[in-house]
SEMARDREN-435732 format. One record per residue: z negated, x negated, y negated of N, C-alpha, C, O, CB in turn; residue in three letters; residue number from 1. Coordinates in steps of 0.1 Angstrom, whole numbers, plus 2048, in hexadecimal, padded with zeros to 3 digits. Atoms other than C-alpha are relative to their C-alpha. Glycine has a CB too. Layout:
% residues N
n.Z, n.X, n.Y, ca.Z, ca.X, ca.Y, c.Z, c.X, c.Y, o.Z, o.X, o.Y, cb.Z, cb.X, cb.Y, residu, num
Z, X, Y, Z, X, Y, Z, X, Y, Z, X, Y, Z, X, Y, Ala, NUM
...
% end
This chain:
% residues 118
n.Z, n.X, n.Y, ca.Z, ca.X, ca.Y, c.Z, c.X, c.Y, o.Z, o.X, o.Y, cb.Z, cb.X, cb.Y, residu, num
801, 80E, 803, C60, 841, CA2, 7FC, 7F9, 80D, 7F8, 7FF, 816, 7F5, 7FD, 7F5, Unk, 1
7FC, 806, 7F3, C61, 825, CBE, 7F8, 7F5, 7F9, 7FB, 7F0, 7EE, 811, 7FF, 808, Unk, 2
805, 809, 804, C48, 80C, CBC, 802, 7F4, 80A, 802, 7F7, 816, 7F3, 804, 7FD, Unk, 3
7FD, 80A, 7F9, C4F, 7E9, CCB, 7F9, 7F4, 7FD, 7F9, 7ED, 7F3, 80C, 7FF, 7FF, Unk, 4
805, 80E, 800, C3D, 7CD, CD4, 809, 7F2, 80A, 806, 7F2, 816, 7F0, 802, 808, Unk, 5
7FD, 809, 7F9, C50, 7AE, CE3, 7FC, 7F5, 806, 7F1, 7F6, 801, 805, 7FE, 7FC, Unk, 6
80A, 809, 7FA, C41, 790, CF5, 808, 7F7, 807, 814, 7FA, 80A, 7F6, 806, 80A, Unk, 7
7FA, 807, 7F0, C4B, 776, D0F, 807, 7F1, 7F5, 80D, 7E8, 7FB, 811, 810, 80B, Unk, 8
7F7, 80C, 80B, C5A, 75A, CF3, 7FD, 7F4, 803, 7F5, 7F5, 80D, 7FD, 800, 7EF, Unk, 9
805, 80E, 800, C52, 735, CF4, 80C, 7F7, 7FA, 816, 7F9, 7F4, 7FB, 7FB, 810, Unk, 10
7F7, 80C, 805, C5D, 711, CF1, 804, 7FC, 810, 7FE, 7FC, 81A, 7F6, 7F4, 7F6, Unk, 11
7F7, 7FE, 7EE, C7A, 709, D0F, 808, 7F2, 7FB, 80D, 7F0, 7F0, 80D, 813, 804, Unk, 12
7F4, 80B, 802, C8E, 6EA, D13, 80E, 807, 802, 810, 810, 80A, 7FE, 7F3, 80B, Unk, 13
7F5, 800, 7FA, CB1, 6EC, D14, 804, 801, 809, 808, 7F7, 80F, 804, 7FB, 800, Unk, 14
7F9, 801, 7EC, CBF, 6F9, D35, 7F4, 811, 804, 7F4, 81C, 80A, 7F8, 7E7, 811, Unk, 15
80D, 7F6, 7FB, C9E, 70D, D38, 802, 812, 800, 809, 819, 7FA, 7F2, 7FD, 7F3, Unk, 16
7FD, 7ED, 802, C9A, 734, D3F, 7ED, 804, 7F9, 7E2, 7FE, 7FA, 805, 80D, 819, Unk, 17
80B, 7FD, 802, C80, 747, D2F, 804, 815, 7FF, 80D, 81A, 7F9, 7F9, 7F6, 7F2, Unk, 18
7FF, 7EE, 7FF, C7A, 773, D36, 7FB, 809, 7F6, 7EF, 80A, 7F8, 7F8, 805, 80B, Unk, 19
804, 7FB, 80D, C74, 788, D15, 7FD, 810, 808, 803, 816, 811, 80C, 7FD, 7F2, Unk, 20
805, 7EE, 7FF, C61, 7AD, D16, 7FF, 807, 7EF, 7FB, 803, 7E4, 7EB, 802, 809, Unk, 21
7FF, 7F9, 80F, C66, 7C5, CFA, 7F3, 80F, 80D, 7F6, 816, 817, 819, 807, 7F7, Unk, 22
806, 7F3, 801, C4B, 7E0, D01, 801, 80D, 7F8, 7FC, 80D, 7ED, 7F8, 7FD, 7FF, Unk, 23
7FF, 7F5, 80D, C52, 801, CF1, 7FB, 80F, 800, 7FF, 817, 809, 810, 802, 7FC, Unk, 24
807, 7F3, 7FB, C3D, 821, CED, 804, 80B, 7F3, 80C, 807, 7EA, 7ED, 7FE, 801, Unk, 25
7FD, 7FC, 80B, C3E, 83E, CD6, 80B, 808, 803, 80C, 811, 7FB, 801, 7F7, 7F6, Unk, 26
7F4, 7F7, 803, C5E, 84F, CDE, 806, 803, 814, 7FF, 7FD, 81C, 80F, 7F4, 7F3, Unk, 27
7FB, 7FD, 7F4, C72, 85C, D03, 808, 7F2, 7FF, 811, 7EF, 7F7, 809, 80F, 801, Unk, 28
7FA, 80E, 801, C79, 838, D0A, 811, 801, 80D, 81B, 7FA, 80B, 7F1, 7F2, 807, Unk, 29
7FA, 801, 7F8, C90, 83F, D27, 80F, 801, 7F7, 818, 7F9, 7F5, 7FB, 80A, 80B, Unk, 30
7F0, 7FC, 809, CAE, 851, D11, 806, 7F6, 7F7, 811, 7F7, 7F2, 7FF, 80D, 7F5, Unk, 31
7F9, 807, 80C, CB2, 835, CF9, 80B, 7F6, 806, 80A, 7F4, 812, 7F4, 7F6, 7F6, Unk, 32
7FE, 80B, 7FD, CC6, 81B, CFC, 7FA, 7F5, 7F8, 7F9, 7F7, 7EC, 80B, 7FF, 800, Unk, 33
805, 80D, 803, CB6, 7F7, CF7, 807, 7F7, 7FD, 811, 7F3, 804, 7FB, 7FB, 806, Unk, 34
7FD, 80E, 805, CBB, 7D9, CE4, 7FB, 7F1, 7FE, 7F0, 7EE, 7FA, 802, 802, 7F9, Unk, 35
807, 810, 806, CB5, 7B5, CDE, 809, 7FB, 7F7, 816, 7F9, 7F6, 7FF, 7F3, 80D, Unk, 36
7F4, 808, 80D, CBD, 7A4, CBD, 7F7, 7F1, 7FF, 7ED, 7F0, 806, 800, 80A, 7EC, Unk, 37
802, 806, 806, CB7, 786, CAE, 7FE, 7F7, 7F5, 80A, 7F4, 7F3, 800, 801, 802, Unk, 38
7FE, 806, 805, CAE, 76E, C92, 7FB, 7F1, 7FF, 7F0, 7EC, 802, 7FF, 807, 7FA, Unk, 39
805, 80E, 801, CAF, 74D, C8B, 7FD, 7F8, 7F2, 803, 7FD, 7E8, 809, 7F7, 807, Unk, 40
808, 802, 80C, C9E, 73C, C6F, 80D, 7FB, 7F7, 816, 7F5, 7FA, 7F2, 7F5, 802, Unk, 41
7F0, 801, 807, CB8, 73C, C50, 807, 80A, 804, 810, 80C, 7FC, 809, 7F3, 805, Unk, 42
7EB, 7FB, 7FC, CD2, 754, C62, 7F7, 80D, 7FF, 7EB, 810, 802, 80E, 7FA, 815, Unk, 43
804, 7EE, 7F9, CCE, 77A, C64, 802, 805, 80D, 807, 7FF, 816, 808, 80C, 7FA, Unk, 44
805, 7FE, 7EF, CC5, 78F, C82, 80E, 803, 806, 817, 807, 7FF, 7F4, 80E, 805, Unk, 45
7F5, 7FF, 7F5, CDF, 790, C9D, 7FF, 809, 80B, 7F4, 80C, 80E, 801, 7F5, 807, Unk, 46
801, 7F6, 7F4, CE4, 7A7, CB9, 7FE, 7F6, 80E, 802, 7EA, 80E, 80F, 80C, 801, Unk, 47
7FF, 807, 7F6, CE0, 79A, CD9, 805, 805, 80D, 80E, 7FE, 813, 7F6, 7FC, 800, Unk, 48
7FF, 7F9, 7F7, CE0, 7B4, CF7, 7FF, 80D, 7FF, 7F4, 811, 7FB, 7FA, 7FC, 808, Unk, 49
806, 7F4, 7FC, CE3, 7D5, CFE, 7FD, 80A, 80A, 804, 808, 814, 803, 805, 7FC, Unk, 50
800, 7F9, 7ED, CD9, 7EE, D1C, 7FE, 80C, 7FD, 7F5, 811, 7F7, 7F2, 7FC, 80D, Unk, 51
804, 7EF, 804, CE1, 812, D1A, 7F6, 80C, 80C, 7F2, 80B, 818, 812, 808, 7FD, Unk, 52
809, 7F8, 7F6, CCD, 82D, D29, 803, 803, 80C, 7FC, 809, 813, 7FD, 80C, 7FB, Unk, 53
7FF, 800, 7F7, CDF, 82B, D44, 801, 7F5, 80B, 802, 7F5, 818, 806, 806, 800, Unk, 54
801, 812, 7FA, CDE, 804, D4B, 80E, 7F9, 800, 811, 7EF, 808, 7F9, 7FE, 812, Unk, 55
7F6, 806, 804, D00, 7FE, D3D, 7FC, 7F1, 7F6, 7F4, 7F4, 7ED, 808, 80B, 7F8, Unk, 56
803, 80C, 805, CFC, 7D9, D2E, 809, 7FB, 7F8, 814, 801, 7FC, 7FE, 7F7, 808, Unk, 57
7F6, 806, 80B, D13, 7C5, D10, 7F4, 7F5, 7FE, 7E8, 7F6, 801, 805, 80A, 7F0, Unk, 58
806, 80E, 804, D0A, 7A0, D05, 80A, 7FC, 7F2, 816, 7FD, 7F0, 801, 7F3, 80E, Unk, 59
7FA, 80A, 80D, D11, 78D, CE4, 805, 7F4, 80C, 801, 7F1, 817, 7F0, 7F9, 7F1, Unk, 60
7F6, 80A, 7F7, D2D, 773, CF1, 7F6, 7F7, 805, 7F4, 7F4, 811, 80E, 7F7, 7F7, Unk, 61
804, 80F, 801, D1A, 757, CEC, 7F3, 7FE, 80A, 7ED, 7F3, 80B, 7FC, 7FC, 7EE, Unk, 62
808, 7F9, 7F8, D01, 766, D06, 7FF, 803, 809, 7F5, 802, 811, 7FF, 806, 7FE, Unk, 63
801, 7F9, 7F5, D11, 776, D1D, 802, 7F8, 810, 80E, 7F4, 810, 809, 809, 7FD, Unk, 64
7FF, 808, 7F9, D10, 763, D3D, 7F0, 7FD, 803, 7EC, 7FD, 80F, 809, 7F8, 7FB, Unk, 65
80E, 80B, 802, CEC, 753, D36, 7F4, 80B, 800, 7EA, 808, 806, 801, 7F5, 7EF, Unk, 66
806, 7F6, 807, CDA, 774, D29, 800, 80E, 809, 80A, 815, 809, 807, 802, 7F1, Unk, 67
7FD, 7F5, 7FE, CD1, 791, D3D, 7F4, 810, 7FC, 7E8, 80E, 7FD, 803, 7FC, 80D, Unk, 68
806, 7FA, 808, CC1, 7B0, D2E, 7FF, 80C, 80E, 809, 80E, 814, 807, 801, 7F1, Unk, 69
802, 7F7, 7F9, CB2, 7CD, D46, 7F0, 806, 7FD, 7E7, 800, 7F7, 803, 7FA, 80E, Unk, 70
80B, 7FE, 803, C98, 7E3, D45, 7F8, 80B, 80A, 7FE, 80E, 814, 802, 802, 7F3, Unk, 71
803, 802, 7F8, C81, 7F2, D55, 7F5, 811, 7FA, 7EB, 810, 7F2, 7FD, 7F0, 805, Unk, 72
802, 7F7, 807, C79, 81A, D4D, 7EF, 80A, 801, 7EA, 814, 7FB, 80C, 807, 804, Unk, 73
80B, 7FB, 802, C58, 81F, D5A, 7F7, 7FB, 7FD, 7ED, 800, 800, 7FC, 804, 807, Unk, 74
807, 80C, 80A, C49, 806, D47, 802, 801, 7F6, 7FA, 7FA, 7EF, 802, 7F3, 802, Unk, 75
7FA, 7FF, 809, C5C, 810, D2A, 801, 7F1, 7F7, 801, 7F0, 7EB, 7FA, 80C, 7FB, Unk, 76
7F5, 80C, 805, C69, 7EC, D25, 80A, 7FA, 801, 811, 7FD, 80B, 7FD, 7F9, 7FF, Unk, 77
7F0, 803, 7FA, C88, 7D6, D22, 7FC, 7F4, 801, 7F1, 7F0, 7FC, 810, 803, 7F7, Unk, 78
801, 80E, 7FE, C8B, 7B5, D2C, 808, 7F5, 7FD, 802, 7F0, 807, 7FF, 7FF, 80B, Unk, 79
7FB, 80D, 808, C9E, 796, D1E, 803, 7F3, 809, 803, 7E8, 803, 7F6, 7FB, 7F4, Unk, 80
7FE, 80C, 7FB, CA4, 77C, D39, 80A, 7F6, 7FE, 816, 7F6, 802, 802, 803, 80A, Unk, 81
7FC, 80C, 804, CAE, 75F, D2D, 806, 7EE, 801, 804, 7E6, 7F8, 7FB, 800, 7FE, Unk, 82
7F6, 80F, 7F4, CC2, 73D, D43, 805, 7FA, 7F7, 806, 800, 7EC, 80F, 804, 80D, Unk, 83
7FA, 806, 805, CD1, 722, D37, 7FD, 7FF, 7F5, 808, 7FF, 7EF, 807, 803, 802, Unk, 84
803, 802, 811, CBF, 71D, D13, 803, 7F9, 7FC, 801, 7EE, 801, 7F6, 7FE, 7FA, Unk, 85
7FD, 80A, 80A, CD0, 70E, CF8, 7F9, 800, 7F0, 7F6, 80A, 7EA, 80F, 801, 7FE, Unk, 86
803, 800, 80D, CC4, 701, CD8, 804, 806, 7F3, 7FE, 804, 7E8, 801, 7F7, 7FE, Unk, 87
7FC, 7FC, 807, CD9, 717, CC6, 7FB, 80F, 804, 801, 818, 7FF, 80C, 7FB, 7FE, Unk, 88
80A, 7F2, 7FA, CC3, 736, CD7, 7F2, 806, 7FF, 7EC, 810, 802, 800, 7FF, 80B, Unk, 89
80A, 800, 80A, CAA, 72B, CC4, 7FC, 80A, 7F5, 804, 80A, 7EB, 802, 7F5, 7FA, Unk, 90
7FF, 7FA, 80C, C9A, 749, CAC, 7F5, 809, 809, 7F1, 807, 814, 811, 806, 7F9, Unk, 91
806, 7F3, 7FD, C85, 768, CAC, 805, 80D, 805, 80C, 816, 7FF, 7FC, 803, 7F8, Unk, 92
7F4, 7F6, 7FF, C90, 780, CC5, 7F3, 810, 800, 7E8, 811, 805, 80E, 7FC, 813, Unk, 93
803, 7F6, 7FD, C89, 7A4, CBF, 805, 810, 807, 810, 80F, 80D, 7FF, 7FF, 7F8, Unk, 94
7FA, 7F9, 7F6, C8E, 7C6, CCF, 801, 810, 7F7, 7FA, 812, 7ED, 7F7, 800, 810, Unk, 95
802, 7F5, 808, C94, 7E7, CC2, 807, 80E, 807, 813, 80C, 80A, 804, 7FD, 7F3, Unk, 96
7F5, 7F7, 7F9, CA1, 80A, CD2, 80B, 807, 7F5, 80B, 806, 7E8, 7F8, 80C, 808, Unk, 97
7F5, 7FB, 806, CC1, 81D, CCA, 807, 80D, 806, 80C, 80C, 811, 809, 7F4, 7FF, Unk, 98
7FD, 7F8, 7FC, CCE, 840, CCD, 80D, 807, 7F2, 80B, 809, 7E6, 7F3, 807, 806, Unk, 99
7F8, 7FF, 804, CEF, 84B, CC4, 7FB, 80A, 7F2, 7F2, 812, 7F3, 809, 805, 80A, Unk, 100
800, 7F5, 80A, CF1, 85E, CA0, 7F2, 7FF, 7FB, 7EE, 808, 7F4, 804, 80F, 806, Unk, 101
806, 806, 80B, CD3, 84C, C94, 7FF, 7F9, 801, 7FB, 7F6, 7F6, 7F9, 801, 7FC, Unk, 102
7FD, 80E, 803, CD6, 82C, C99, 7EF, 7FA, 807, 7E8, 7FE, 810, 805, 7FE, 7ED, Unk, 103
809, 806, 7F8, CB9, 813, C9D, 7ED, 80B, 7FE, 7E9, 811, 7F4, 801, 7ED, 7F8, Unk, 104
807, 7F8, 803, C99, 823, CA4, 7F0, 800, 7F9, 7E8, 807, 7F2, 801, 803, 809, Unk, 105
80D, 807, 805, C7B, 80A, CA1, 800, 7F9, 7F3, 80A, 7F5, 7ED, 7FC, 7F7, 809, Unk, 106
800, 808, 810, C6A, 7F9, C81, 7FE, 7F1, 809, 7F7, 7EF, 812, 7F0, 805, 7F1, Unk, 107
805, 80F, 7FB, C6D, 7D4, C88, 7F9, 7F8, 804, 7F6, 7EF, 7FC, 7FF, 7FC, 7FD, Unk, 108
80B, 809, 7FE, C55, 7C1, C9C, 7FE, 7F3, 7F8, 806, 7EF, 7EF, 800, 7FC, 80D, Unk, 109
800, 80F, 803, C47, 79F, C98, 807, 7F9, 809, 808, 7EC, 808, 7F4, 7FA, 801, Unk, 110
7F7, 807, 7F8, C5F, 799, CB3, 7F9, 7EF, 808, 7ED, 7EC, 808, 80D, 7FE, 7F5, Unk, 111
807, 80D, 7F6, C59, 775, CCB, 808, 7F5, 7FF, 813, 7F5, 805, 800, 804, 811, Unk, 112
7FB, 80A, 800, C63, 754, CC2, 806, 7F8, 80D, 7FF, 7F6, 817, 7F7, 7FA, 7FA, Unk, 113
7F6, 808, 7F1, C7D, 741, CDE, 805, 7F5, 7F7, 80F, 7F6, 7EF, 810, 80B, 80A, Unk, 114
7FC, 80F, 808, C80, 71C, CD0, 804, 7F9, 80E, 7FD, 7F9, 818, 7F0, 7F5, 7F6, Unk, 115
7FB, 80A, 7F6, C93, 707, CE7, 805, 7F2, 7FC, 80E, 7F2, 7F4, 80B, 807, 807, Unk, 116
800, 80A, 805, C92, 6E2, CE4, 809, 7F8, 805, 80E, 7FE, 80E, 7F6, 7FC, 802, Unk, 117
7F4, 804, 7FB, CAE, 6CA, CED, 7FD, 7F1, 804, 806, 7EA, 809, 80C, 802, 7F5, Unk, 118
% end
């Protein structure tokens, strides 16, 4: 089991960058691959980024460009950098790991509010 604390969230104007940390203990963090999802209030959770154990990267479209996700293995966390905030990026983002042939690994944080104002 892979326990995860996330952090780093706030309130950002429009245009604004803000840097997200998923902390994660509990399991050989290096082998997983990592994720960022999120939700926004009303909608279900979304994927956002992923980084495999070897620092291969993928972005949700709507993302990619603005959003970069890296991490950082002797710290055993991932990171969420964030450029260009839009109001529609608005939500709770959470993190969770992932290894082939079982799928997600962690129980859901309280994840970190990112409200961006327009």
């Amino acid at each position: 089991q892979v326990q995860l604390v996330e952090s780093g969230g706030g309130l950002v104007q429009a245009g604004g960058s803000l840097r997200l940390s998923c902390a994660a203990s509990g399991s050989p963090f290096s082998i997983y691959a990592m994720r960022w999802y999120r939700q926004a209030s009303g909608k279900q959770r979304e994927w956002v980024a992923t980084i495999s154990s070897g620092g291969d990267t993928s972005y949700l479209d709507s993302v990619k460009g603005r959003f970069a996700i890296s991490r950082d293995n002797a710290k055993n966390t991932v990171y969420l950098q964030m450029n260009s905030l839009k109001p529609e990026d608005t939500a709770v983002y959470y993190c969770n790991a992932w290894a082939a042939g079982r799928g997600l690994l962690g129980s859901w944080g309280q994840g970190t509010q990112v409200t961006v104002s327009s």
